[in-house]
Each structure stands twice: as structure tokens, then as C-alpha cells.
C-alpha positions as CSV (number, residue, x, y, z in Angstrom):
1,X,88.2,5.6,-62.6
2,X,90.2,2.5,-63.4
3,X,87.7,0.2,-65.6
4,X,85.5,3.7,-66.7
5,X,85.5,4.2,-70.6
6,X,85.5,7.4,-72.5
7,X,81.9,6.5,-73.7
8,X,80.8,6.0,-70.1
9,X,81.5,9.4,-69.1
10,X,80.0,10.5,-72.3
11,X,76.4,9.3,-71.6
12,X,76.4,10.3,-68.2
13,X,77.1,13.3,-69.2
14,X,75.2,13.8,-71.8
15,X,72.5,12.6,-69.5
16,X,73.3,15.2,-67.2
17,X,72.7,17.6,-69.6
18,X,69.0,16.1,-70.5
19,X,68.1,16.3,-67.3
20,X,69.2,19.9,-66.9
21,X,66.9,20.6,-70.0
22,X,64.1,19.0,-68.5
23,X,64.6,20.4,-65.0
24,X,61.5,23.0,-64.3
25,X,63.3,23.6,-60.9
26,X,66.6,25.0,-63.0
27,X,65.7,28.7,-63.6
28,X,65.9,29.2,-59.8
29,X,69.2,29.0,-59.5
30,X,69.4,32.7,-60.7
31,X,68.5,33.5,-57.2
32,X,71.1,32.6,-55.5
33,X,75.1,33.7,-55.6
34,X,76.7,30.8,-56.9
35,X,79.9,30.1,-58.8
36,X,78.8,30.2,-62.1
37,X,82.1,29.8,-63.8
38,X,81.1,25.9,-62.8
39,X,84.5,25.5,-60.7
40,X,83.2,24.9,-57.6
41,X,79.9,22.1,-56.9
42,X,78.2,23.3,-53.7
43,X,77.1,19.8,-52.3
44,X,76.7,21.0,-48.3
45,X,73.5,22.9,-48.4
46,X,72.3,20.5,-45.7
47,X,75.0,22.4,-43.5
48,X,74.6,26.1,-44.7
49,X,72.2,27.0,-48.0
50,X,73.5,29.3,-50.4
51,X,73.1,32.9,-50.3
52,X,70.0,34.0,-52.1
53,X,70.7,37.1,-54.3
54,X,68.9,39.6,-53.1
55,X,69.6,39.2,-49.4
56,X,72.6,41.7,-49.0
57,X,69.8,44.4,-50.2
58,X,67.2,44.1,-47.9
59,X,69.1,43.9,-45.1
60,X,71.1,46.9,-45.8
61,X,67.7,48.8,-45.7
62,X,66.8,46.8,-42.4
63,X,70.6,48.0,-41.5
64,X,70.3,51.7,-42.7
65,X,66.7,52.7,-42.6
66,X,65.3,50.5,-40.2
67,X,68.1,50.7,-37.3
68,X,69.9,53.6,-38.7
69,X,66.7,56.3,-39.4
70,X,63.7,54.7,-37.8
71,X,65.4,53.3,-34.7
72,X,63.4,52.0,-32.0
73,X,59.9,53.4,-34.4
74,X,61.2,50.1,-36.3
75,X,59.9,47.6,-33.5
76,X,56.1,49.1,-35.0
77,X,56.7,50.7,-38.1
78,X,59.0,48.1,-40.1
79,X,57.0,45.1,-38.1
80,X,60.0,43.8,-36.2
81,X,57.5,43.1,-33.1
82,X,55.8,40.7,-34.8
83,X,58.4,39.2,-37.3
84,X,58.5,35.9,-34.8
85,X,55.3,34.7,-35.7
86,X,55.0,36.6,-39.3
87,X,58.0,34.8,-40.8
88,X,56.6,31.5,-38.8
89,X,53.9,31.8,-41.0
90,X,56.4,32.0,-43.8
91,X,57.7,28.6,-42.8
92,X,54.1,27.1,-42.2
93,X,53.7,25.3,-45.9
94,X,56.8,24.7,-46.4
95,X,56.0,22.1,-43.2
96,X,52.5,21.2,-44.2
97,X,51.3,23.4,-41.2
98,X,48.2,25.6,-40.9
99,X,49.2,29.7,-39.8
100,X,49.5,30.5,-36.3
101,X,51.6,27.6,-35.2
102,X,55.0,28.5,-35.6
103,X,57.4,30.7,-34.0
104,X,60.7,31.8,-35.2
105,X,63.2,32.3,-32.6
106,X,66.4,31.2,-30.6
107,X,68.5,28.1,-31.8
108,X,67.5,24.7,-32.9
109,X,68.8,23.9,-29.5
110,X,66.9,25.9,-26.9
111,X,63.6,25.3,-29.2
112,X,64.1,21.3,-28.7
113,X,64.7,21.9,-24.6
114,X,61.3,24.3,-25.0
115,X,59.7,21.7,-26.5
116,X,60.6,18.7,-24.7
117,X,60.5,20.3,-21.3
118,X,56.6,21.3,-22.5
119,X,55.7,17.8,-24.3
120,X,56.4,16.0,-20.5
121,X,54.6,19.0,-19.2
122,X,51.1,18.5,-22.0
123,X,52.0,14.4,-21.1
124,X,50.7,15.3,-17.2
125,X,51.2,13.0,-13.8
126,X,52.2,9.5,-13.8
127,X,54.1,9.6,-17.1
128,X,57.6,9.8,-16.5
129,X,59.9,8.3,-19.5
130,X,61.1,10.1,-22.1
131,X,62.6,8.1,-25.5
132,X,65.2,9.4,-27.6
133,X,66.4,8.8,-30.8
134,X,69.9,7.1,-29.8
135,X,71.2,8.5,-33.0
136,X,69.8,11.9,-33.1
137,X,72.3,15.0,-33.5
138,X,74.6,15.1,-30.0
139,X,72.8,18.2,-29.1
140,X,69.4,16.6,-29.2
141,X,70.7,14.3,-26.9
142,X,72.7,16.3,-24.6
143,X,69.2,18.6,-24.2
144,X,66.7,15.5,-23.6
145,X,69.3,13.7,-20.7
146,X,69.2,17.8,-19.3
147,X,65.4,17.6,-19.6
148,X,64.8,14.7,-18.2
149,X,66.9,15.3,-14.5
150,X,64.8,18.4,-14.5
151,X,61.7,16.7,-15.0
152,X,62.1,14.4,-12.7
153,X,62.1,11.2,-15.8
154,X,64.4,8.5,-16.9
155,X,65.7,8.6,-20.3
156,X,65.7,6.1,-22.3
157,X,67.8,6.5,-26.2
158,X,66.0,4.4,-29.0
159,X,66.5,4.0,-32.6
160,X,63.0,4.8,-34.0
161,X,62.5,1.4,-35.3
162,X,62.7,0.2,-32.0
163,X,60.3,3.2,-30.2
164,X,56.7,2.2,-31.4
165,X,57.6,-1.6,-29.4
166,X,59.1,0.2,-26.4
167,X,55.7,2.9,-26.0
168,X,53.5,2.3,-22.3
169,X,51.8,3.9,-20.2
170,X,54.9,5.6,-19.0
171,X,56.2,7.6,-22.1
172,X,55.7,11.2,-21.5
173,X,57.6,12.7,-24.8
174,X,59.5,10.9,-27.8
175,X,62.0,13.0,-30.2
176,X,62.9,11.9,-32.7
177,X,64.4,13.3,-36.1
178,X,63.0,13.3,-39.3
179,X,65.9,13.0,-41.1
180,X,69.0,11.1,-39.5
181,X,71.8,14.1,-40.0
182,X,75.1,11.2,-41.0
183,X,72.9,8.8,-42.6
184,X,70.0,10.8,-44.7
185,X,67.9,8.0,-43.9
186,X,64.7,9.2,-43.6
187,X,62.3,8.2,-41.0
188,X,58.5,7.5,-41.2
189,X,56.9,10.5,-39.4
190,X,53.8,9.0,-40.4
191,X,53.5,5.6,-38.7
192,X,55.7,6.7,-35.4
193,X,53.7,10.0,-34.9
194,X,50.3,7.7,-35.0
195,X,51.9,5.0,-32.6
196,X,53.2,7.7,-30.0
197,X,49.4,9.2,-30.3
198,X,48.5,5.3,-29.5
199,X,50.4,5.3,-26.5
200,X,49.1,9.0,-24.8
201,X,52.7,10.4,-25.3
202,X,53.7,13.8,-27.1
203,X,55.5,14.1,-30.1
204,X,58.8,15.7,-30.5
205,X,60.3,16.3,-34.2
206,X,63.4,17.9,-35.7
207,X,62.9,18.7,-38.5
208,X,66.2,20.3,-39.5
209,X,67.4,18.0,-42.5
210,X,63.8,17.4,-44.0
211,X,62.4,20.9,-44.0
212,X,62.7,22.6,-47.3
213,X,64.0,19.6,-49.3
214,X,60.7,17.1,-48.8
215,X,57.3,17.5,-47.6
216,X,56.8,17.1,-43.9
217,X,52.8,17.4,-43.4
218,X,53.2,18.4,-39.5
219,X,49.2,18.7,-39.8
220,X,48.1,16.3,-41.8
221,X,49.9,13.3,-39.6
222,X,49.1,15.0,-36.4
223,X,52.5,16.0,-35.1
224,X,52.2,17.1,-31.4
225,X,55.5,19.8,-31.2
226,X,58.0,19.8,-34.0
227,X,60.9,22.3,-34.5
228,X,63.8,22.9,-36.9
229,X,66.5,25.2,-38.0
230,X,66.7,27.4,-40.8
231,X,70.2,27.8,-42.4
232,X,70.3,24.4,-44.2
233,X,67.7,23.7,-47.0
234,X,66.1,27.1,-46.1
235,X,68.8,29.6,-46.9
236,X,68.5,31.7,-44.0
237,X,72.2,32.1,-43.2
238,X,74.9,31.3,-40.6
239,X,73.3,31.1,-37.2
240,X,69.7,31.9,-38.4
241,X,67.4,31.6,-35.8
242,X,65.0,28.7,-35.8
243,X,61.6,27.8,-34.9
244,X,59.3,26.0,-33.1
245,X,56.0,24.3,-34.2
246,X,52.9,23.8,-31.3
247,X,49.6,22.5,-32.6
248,X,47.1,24.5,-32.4
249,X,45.0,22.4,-30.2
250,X,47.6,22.4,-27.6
251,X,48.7,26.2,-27.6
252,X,46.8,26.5,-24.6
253,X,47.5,23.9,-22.4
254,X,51.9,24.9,-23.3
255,X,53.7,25.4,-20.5
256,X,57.8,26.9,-22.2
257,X,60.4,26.2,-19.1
258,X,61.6,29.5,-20.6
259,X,58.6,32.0,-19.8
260,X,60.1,35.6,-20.9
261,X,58.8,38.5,-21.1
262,X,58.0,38.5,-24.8
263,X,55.9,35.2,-24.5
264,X,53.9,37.0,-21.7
265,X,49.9,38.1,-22.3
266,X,51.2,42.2,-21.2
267,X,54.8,41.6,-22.6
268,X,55.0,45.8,-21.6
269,X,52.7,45.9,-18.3
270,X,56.1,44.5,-16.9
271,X,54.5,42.5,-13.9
272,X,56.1,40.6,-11.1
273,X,53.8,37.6,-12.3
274,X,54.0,35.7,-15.7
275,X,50.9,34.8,-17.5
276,X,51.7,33.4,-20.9
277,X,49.7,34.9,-24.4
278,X,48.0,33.4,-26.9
279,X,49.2,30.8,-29.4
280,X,51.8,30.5,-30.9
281,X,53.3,33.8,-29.1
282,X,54.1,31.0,-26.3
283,X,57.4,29.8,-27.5
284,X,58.6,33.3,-27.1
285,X,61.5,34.2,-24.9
286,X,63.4,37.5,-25.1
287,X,63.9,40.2,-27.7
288,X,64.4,38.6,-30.8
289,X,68.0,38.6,-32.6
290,X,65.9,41.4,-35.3
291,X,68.6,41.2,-38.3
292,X,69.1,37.7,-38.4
293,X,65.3,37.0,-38.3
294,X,64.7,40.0,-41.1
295,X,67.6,38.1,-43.7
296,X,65.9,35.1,-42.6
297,X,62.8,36.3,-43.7
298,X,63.7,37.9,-47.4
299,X,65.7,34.8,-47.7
300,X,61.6,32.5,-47.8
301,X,61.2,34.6,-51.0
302,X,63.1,32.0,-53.1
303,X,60.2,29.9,-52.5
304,X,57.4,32.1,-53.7
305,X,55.9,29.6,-56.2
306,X,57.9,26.8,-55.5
307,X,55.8,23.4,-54.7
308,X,57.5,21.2,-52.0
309,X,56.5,18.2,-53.6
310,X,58.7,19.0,-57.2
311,X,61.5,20.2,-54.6
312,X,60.9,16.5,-53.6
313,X,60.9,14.8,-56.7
314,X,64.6,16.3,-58.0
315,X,65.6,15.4,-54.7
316,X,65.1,12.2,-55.3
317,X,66.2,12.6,-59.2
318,X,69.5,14.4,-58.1
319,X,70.2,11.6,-55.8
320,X,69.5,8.9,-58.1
321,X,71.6,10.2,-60.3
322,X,74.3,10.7,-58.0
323,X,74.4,7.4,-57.0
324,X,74.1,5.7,-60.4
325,X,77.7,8.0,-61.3
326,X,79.2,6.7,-58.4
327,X,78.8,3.4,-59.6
328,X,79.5,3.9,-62.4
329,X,82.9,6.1,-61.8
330,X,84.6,4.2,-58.2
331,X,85.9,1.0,-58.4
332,X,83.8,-1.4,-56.4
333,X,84.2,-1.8,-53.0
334,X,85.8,1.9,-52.6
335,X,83.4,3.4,-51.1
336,X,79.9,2.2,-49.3
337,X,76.7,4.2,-49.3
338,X,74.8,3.9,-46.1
339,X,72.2,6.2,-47.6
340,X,68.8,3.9,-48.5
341,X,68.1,3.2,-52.0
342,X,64.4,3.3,-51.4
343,X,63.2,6.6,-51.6
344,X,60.5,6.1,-49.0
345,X,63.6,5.9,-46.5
346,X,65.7,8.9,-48.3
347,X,66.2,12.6,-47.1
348,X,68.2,14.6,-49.5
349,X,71.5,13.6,-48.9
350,X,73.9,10.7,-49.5
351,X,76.4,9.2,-47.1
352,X,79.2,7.2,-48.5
353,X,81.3,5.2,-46.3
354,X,85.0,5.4,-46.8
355,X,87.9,4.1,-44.4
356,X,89.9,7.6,-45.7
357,X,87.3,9.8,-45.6
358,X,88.6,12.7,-43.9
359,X,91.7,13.5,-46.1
360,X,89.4,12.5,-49.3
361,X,87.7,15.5,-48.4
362,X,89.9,17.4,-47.8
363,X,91.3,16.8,-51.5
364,X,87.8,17.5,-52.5
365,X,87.1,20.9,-51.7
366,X,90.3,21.7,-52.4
367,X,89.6,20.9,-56.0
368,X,85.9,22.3,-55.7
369,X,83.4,19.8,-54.4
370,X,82.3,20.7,-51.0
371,X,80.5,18.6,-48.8
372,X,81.4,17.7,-45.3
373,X,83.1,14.8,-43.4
374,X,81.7,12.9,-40.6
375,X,83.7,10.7,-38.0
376,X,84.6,8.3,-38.3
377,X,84.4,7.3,-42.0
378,X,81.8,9.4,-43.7
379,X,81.9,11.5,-47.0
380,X,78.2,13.6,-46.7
381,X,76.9,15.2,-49.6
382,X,73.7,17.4,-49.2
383,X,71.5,18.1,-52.7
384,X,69.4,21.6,-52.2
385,X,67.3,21.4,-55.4
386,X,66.7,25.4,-55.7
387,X,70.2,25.8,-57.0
388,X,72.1,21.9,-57.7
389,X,71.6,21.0,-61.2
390,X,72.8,17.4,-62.8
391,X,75.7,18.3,-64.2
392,X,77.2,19.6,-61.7
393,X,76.5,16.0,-60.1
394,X,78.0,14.0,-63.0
395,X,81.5,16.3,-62.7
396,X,81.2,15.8,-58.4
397,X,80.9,12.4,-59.3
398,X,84.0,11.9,-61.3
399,X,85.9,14.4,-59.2
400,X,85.3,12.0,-56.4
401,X,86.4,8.9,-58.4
402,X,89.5,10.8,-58.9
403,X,90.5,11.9,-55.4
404,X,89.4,8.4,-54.0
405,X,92.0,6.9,-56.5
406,X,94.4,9.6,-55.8
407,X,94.1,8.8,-51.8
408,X,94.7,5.4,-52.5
409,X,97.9,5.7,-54.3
């Protein structure tokens, strides 16, 4: 922090600590397990949320009871059969969607082949194009070039600024991500959901850096198919299983790739011939992975009387304020943010740019800021507003300024 004064750090800290007063969000963190002894800033929640406190608890009864006494009585008497669609309802407002649209099951992965495989499927004969956010998460990508050899279309990779102008008669499907996963740049869901409805094309969304840290409004903007993951902003731990979102106007004209026998109308009359259920049910494969789903589940109770939009707003606040101590702390010209200013454009997470930005993370976490480091040259920090307060921004902020200068000596 070459040109930084004593009285700099001063008011920003003492800023910090305003804002911490004034934070109506604060009192959550109690429910999660956090270092409290304020060694350790926890800034990669947009990788893997923070363990909310009384997780280990319930699933020891799920563990102990409902396996260990109950046994297969659990699949009826503890609800497990219908946990998908139960703890998809869970989910619902925290995506601006109605109940009985959203299924929780499988990874992020197979739910974005299901649902690209079904949008060319809802998109019917002569359209035969699928477009691609060109710089979606590699695994969005490697699953849409799959989908489209098996579908019989040509794939075409975008950047969503360029989709609505590239839309004909052609497009069958068009994912795209909310939230770009290196940048944080969010993009408007909006304006290219409404031009991809234009064109007679389905909608694809992930939704895995946006959900939980901003509102989405999958209803309100018409979203055709959306899915998302649930171990980032939504706490549900390591490998969680994600979901999948169908509008309810299309639940019956859905056709999964992946018809199993729990999506089926008789999932037990076990017959030779499939015939898909009702609603939702459709995005159903197999047996569902029953003690991820069931932490996954106590894990939505952190947001019992929390309003997406105030999540939202110290998003954007933490941010801000991250930003404005980077400035203030790093020499100019040390590090770049490619992370829009304009909050209109912003997820919750900011990218800087730095030639050295693998072994300056490194020296990071080893002194107690983690984020994450992606290739080439970005530093990613993720802001979870349950559990981040503003001081413990202002400290990862002058950490930083010290391990850049550090790097560089």
C-alpha cells in the first residue's frame, strides 16, 4: 500500500464498521459456522457456501433415524419420495418462480443436457440451431456441442450481446448464463429472454451464480427452462444436487432424453413402456441421492424471512465497497477489475485482473482470504451476503494490497 496513509485505512475502516451497524442482513451470520476469531475472510461462497449451523443435526437424524431405524418406511414416512419436488418448491422464490415448477435432482450438468435436449424437443420440426453462450462454464458448452450431434442441429457459440441479432427462424434453444462465472458480469435475462420468445426459440438459463445472491424473476420475464446448482450462494454443500426449472405451461408438452423410472406416471407398475407424470415430476430420473437432497433441504432454512431483494442490495453495497478499498489500497495499474461498475451489469462477485494472479492467491489464503484463481490472470472473489459483513471486506482489501506488493518484490 505504497501512497496509502494511516488516516486512509482509518476511514475505511471506520466505515466498515458503520456499515456493519447499519447492516439488517448481519444477525444472520449466527447461522452459519464461520471463523469468528476474524482470521480467516471467506470470499468464495460463489464456489461452495458456508456451512449453515444446524445442518450437521438434521442430518444425523436423517442418518440415524431415518436410514438407521425407519429404513426403507423413510421413502413414505420421513417424505424422501417426494423431497425432489418438495425442496423445489423450497427454491421457487428464491427464483421468482410459482410452486410446482422445479425439480431437485442430479448435477448442474445432466439438468442443462435435460433441458437443452427438451427445449430443441418443445422448439418442434424445421428448427435446427442451437446458440450458446461462447463464454458460458466449459461444461455448458461441452453438453450443448453433445446435444446438438444428437439432435441432429448445428451449434453455433455466441456472446449474449451478439444472440438477440443472430435469432431466425432456425434457433431451436439458446443457453445462456445469468451470471458469467470469471467475469460476474451479469446479463440481462430480461431483454434476451423477450427476444428469444420473438424469435419462436426456447429459453435455456443457468442460473448458478445469480440464484440466492439477486433476484431472478423466472416467471415474471417468462423464462422457458432454467436450471442451477445449489452449493454456491445456497449453502447446500459439496456436490449438492441441483435442479431444474420447466414452466408450467410447458410441463406437458416436455420430452427429458433421460425418461427414468421415477419421472414415469406408474414409477412402481414397472412397465416395459414409459409414459412420463405430471409436472414438474418430468425432470425426474432415478432414485434420488436422499442425504445430499435432505442437508440440502435444512440448509433453505437460512432463508426463512430473508427478502431476495435486501440480499440484493448488500450485494451490491459489499461490492461497492470492495471496490472503492481496492482503490484505495493497490497502487494503480496493479490490478484491473473486469467486473462492471454498473450494477445493472453486476452479479455478486468481482474479478480483478492481475498478470500474477495465481501465486497472489496462493499467498492469500495462506494468510486468510480465500477466494479462487482463474486462468489465466484472474483473482475471483465471491460476496454471499447471509454471512460477509464490511469489515471483513476492508481487512480482505488491505490483505490483498499487501500480498500484491509482496508478489511484486
Amino acid at each position: 500500500m505504497s501512497d496509502v496513509t494511516a488516516s486512509d485505512v482509518t476511514a475505511l475502516a471506520e466505515k466498515a464498521l458503520e456499515l456493519d451497524a447499519a447492516d439488517e442482513l448481519g444477525k444472520l451470520r449466527e447461522r452459519f459456522v464461520l471463523d469468528d476469531a476474524g482470521d480467516t475472510v471467506y470470499l468464495d461462497g460463489n464456489s461452495l457456501g458456508a456451512l449453515p449451523a444446524h445442518v450437521p443435526g438434521r442430518v444425523e437424524d436423517v442418518v440415524r433415524r431415518q436410514w438407521g431405524e425407519l429404513r426403507i418406511r423413510s421413502w413414505t414416512e420421513s417424505g424422501w419420495w417426494t423431497a425432489p419436488e418438495r425442496i423445489g418448491d423450497r427454491i421457487a422464490p428464491l427464483v421468482g418462480a410459482a410452486e410446482g415448477q422445479i425439480v431437485v435432482g442430479d448435477s448442474t450438468s445432466v439438468n442443462v443436457f435435460k433441458a437443452l435436449v427438451g427445449a430443441v424437443r418443445l422448439a418442434g420440426e424445421g428448427r435446427d440451431e442451437i446458440l450458446v453462450d461462447a463464454t458460458t462454464f466449459p461444461t455448458d458448452g461441452y453438453i450443448a456441442e453433445s446435444a446438438a450431434r444428437m439432435t441432429g442441429c448445428t451449434l453455433r457459440p455466441l456472446t449474449p450481446a451478439e444472440v438477440p441479432g443472430e435469432l431466425g427462424d432456425r434457433t431451436a434453444a439458446v443457453l445462456l448464463n445469468h451470471v458469467d462465472y470469471r467475469t460476474g458480469r451479469l446479463h440481462d435475462l430480461p431483454a434476451l429472454t423477450a427476444a428469444v420468445r420473438r424469435a419462436g426459440a426456447v429459453s435455456v438459463w443457468d442460473l448458478c451464480h445469480s440464484a440466492g445472491a439477486l433476484p431472478v424473476g423466472l416467471d415474471e420475464h417468462g423464462v422457458d427452462l432454467a436450471v442451477g446448482c445449489t452449493y454456491k450462494y445456497l449453502n447446500g454443500g459439496p456436490g449438492s444436487p441441483a435442479y431444474l426449472y420447466v414452466r408450467s405451461d410447458l410441463q406437458s408438452r416436455f420430452d427429458s432424453p433421460l425418461p427414468g423410472w421415477n419421472s414415469h406416471a406408474e414409477p412402481f407398475g414397472m412397465r416395459p413402456s414409459y409414459e412420463a407424470g405430471d409436472g414438474a415430476v418430468r425432470g425426474r430420473v432415478g432414485t434420488p441421492d436422499i442425504l445430499s437432497m435432505l442437508a440440502l433441504e435444512a440448509a433453505l432454512d437460512v432463508w426463512d424471512g430473508v427478502p431476495v431483494d435486501a440480499v440484493r442490495a448488500k450485494s451490491l453495497a459489499l461490492t461497492d465497497f470492495f471496490l472503492e478499498c481496492v482503490e484505495a489500497y493497490v497502487p494503480a495499474g496493479r490490478v484491473e477489475s473486469v467486473t462492471p461498475a454498473a450494477h445493472a451489469e453486476r452479479g455478486s462477485q468481482v474479478a480483478l485482473r492481475a498478470d500474477d494472479a495465481g501465486a497472489v492467491m496462493e499467498r492469500l489464503i495462506a494468510v486468510g482470504v480465500v477466494g479462487d484463481f482463474r486462468a489465466p490472470d484472474v483473482l475471483r472473489f465471491g460476496f454471499t451476503p447471509l454471512y460477509l459483513g464490511f469489515a471483513e471486506v476492508e481487512r480482505a482489501a488491505r490483505v490483498l494490497a499487501d500480498q500484491l506488493a509482496a508478489a511484486a518484490a
